[in-house]
N, C-alpha and C positions, 0 to 999 in steps of 0.2 A: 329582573322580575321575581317578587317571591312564588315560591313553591304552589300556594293556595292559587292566586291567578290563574298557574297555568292547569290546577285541576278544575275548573270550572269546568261542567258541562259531561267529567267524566265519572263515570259509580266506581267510587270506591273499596273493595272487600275487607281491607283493613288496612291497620297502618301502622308504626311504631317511629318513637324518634320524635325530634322537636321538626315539625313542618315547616316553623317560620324560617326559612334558610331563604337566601338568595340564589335566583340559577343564573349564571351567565352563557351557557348553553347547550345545546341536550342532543344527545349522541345514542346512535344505536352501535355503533362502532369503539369497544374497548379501547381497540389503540388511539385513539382520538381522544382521550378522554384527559381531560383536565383540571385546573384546581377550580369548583364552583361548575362543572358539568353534571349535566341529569343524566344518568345512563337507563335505558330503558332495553331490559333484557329479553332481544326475540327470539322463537325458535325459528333458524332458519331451517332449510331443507339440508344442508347437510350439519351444519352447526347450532347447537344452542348458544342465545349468549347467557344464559344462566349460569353456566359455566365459568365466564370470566364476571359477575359478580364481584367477589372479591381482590381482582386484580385491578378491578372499576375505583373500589374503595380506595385502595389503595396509592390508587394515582393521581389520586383528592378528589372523587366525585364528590358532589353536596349532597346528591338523594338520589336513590335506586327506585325503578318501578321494574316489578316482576308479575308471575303470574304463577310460578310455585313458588313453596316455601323456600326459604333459604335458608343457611345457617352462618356460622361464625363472620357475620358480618357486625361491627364495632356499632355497640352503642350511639355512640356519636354521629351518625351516616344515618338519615331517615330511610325505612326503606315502607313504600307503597305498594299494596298488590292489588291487583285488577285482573278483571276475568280475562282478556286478550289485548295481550300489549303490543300486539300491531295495531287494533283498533285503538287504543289509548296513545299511541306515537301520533294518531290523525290528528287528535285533539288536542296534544298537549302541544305538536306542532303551530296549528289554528291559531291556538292562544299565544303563544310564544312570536309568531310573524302578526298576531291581530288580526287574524282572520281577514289576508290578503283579496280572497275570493271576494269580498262583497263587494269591493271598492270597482269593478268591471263586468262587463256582458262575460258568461262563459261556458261555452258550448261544447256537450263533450260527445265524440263521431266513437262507437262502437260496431264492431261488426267482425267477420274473418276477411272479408278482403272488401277494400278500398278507404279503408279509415285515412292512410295517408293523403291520398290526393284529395277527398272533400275538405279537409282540414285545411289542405292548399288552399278548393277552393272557396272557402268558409272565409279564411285571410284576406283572399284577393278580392271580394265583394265588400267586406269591411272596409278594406284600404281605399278602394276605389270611391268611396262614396267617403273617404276623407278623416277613415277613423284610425288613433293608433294602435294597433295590433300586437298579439304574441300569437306564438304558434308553438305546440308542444308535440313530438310524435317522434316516431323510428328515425325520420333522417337527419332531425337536430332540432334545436328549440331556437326560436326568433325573438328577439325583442328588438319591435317596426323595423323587423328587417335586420337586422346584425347575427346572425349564425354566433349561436351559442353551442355546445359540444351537448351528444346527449348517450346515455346508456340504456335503459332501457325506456321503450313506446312509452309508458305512464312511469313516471320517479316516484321510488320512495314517497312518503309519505313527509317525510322531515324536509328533501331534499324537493319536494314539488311546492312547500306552503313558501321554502326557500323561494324559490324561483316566482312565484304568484308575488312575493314581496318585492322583489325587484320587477316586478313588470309596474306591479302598482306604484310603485316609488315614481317609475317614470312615464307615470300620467295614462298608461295604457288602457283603451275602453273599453276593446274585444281580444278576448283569448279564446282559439280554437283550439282543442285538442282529442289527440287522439287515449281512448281510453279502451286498456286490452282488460281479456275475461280474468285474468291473472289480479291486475290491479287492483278490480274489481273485487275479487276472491279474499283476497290478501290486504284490503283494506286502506289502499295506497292512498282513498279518493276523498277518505272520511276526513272530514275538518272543508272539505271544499262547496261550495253552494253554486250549483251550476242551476242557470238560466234556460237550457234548452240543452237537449239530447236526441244524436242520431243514429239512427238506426241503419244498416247496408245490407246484413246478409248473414246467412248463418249455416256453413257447410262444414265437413268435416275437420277438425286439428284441434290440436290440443290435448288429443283424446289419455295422453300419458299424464297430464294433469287434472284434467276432468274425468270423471269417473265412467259417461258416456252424454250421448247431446242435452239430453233432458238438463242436466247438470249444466252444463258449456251454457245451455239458453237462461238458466235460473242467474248467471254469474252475470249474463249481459244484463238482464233485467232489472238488475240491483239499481243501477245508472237512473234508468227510467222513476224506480218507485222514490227516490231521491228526489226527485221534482219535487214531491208532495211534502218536504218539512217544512220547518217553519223556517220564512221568509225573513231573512236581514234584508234586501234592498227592495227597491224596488220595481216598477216591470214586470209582465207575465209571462209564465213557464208554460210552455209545450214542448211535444215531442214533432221529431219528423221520423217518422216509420215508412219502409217499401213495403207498398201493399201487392208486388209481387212474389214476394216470401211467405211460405205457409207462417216461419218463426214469426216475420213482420206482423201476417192478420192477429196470430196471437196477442203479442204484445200491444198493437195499440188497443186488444180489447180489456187488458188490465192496467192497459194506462190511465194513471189518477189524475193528467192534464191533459187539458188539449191538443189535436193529432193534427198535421198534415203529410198527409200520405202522398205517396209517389208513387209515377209505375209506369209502363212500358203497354202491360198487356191487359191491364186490370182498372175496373172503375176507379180513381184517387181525386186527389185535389190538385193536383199535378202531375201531366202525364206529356210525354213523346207522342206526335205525329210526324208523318213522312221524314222516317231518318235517312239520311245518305250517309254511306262510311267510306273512307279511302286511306290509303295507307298515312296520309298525312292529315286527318282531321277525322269530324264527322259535324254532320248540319243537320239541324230539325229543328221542328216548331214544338213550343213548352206552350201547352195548355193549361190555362189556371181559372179562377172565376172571372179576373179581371180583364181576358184574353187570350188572345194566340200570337206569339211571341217569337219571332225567330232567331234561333240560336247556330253559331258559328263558330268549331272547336278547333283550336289548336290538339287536341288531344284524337285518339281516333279507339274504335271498338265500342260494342253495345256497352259494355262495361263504363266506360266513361259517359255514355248518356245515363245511366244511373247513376253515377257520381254527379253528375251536373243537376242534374233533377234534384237530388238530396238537399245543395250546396244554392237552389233557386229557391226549394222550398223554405230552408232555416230564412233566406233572405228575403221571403213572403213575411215569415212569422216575426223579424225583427223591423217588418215597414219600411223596406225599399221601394224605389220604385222596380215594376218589372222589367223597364225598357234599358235602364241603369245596369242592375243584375243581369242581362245578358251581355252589356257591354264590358263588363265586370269579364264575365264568364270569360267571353272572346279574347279576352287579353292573358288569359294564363295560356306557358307553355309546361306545365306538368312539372310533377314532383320528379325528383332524380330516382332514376331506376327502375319508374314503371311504365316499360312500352318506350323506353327511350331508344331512338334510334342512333346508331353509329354510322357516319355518313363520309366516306375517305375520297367518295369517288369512284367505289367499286363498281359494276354492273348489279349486284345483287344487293337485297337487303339483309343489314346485322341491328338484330333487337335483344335490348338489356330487357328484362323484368323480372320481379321479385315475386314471379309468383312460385308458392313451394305448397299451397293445397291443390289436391285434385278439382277443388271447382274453380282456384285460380288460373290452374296450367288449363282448363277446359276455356275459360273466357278468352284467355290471351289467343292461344290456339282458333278456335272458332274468327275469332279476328282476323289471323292471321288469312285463314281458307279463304273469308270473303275481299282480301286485296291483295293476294299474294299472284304474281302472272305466272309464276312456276312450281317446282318444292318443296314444302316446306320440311326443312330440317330441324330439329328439335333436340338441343342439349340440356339436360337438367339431373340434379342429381336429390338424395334426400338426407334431412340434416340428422347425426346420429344423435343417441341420447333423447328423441323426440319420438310424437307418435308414431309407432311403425304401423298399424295398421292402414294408413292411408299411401304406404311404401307400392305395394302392388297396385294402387288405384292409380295411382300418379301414372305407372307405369301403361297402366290400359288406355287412361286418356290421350298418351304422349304416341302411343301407336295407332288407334285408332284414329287420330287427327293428323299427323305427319308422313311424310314420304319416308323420311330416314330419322331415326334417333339416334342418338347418343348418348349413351349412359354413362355418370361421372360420378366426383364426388361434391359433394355440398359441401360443410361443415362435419366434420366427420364425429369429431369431438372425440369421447373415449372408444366409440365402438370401431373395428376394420372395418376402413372405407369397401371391402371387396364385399365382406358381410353384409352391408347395409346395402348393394346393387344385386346381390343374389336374393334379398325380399322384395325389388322392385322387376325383376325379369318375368316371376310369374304373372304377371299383367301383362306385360309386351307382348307376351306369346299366348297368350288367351286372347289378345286383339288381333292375333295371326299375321301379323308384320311383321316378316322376315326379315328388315333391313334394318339391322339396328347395331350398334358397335360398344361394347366397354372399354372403357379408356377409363382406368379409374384415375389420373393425373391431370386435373382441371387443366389445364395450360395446354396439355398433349391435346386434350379433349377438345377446347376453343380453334385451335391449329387444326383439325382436322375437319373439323364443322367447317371452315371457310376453304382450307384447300376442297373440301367436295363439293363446296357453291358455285354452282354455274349461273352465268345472266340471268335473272330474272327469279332468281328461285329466292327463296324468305330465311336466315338462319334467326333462329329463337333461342337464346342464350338467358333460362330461367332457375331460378330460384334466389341468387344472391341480389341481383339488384344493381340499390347504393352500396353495400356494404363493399369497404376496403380492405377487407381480412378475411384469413379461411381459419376457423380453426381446427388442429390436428393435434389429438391426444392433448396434451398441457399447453400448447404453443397456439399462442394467433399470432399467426404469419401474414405479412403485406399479404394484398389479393385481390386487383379491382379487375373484375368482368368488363368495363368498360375500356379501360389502360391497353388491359391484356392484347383485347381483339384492335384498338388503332395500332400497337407496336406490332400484332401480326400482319395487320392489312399494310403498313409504309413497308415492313419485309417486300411484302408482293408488289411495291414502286406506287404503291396509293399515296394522296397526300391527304392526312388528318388534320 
């Protein structure tokens, strides 16, 4: 593709060089870089690539796009500058796959927690009524079903229009995905044309990236105001917002499409009557214009009737049937690692979840009280390098909802794992629960959580999840929460 193509659509600030060149493909990654690659130079958070500019050249790029000046770059070698070359990587991506997004429905779930599972069940109402699917988010990406490897919840920008290319290549009609405030921020999303946006919730995290929530809610809302450009396909754009979020009433009242709203406690367009929860499900009727509808969850916790509600709504707005969409619903058994249970045979229950905010470990927890026969035990630790402000909350939550905690380490990253559990104590002990242990050695920690489990009591085993690795200072080392606790429970003669 020449050069000009792939600037379509982006404002130029200047430019020098013969433009007509040919790209054969375009790299934000110096070492990747080729004879007839675009190098496009971002500032990361620890690294600029302006820096390697000339080592771009050097290695036969055909054209540089930057955002400062450069210098002793070869006549030869066009270079383009543009005011933010994150946002010009969306674009030149867009143009470069053909603006894969138009060719499919695609729906993007935002929020701090339950993005995962609606997105699941976003997929499974799709597939079920016969459509072919992708699915993009934290625990991998699907195309109709085949487990694709994933890094981060929303890819790159280069590396998402990638993967949009290959969904459309093979025929795919709905993409759900999950889309973090980072993404958003960082312009990961731009070159993509989504159909509908969801909304879930909006509580504390992030806050080492966001300046404070105002900020965090302006990043989610980006998604939303996105509906409103101009349209390549066809099909109409709404939103589905929980209108039991103060941030939710906000946004659907700046929403520039159509809302269906959801809710539990509050007037919407879809709401929960008479829920039942038990440790292996939860049942209630979905309220809509069209009816009352009974719904039957593989899943269990209030939290998962707002997930359900979200994931009934988008399938209101893309013309399902209702009766269909709970059959749809009834047949997911949940995304891996949230509320998953580990089931060996023991007397007592072991639950994986990925919750690591304070209103996440409050959902899970609150669950747990209403189906747990005995105590609930509570291991979690928090991730370092991340926001520490919600360090002590986590901490308040985890005692004021449990019998016994346990205090670990998460992801430690560069900071002391001890460090990062002595800003999570002063909560413990502001919630005045005395019974609580450090064990800052995950493994030690999982091992003792189940040796103090007696019959009937609940252990809660939160913040990691899915994830298969911990990482410590420079190293991610294996690390599955789930592995872990079956090779401890066969120790104690369980069979997993």
């Amino acid at each position: 593709m020449k050069l000009p193509e792939l600037l379509k659509g982006l404002p130029v600030l200047a430019s020098k060089g013969d433009l007509e060149v040919f790209i054969q493909s375009i790299t934000y990654d110096s070492r990747k870089v080729c004879s007839g690659a675009l190098f496009v130079a971002v500032k990361g958070f620890k690294v600029d690539g302006h820096i390697f500019t000339s080592a771009a050249a050097r290695a036969g790029a055909a054209a540089l796009v930057v955002q400062e000046p450069i210098e002793n770059i070869d006549d030869s070698v066009p270079v383009i500058r543009v005011a933010d070359t994150r946002f010009a990587l969306g674009i030149l991506s867009a143009n470069f796959y053909r603006y894969p997004s138009r060719e499919f429905r695609l729906v993007g779930v935002t929020g701090t927690n339950g993005k995962t599972t609606v997105t699941h069940l976003i997929e499974a109402i799709a597939a079920y009524h016969g459509m072919r699917t992708g699915l993009i988010g934290t625990v991998g990406n699907r195309i109709a079903g085949r487990l694709l490897s994933s890094t981060h919840t929303t890819p790159e920008s280069l590396d998402l229009q990638d993967l949009f290319r290959k969904m459309a290549d093979e025929k795919v009609q709905y993409v759900s995905m999950e889309v973090s405030s980072h993404a958003l921020e960082l312009n990961r999303v731009v070159g993509s044309e989504f159909d509908a946006a969801v909304f879930t919730n909006l509580t504390q995290d992030h806050l080492d990236f966001h300046s404070d929530m105002e900020a965090y809610f302006a990043a989610k809302a980006k998604l939303f105001s996105s509906l409103d450009q101009e349209a390549f396909k066809p099909g109409h754009k709404y939103a589905v917002i929980n209108a039991d979020s103060d941030w939710g009433r906000r946004l659907a009242a700046m929403s520039p499409v159509p809302v269906y709203s959801y809710s539990i406690e509050s007037a919407a367009d879809v709401s929960a009557r008479d829920i039942s929860i038990n440790l292996t499900g939860a049942a209630f009727d979905v309220v809509c214009k069209e009816g009352s509808f009974p719904v039957k969850l593989k899943l269990t916790g209030k939290f998962s009737v707002y997930n359900a509600l979200a994931a009934f709504a988008w399938g209101l707005g893309e013309g399902f049937p209702p009766e269909s969409i709970c059959q749809a619903l009834a047949g997911v058994a949940g995304a891996p690692g949230r509320f998953e249970m580990v089931n060996c045979g023991q007397l007592f229950g072991v639950i994986i979840d990925y919750a690591h905010t304070p209103d996440g470990l409050v959902n899970i927890l609150q669950t747990a009280k209403d189906v747990a026969q005995g105590r609930i035990i509570t291991l979690f630790g928090c991730g370092g390098d991340r926001d520490r402000k919600k360090r002590p909350l986590m901490g308040e939550a985890a005692a004021r909802l449990s019998n016994i905690v346990i205090v670990t380490s998460d992801n430690p990253r560069s900071e002391d794992p001890v460090g990062i559990i002595e800003e999570i104590l002063p909560g413990i002990k502001a919630a005045g629960n005395e019974d609580y242990h450090v064990i800052p050695d995950r493994y030690q920690a999982i091992a003792a959580a189940i040796d103090l489990a007696q019959p009937g009591d609940l252990v809660i085993i939160a913040g990691k999840g899915h994830e298969n690795y911990q990482i410590i200072g420079q190293q991610t080392l294996p690390f599955d929460d789930k592995e872990v606790a079956c090779r401890l429970l066969k120790e104690k003669g369980y069979q997993c």
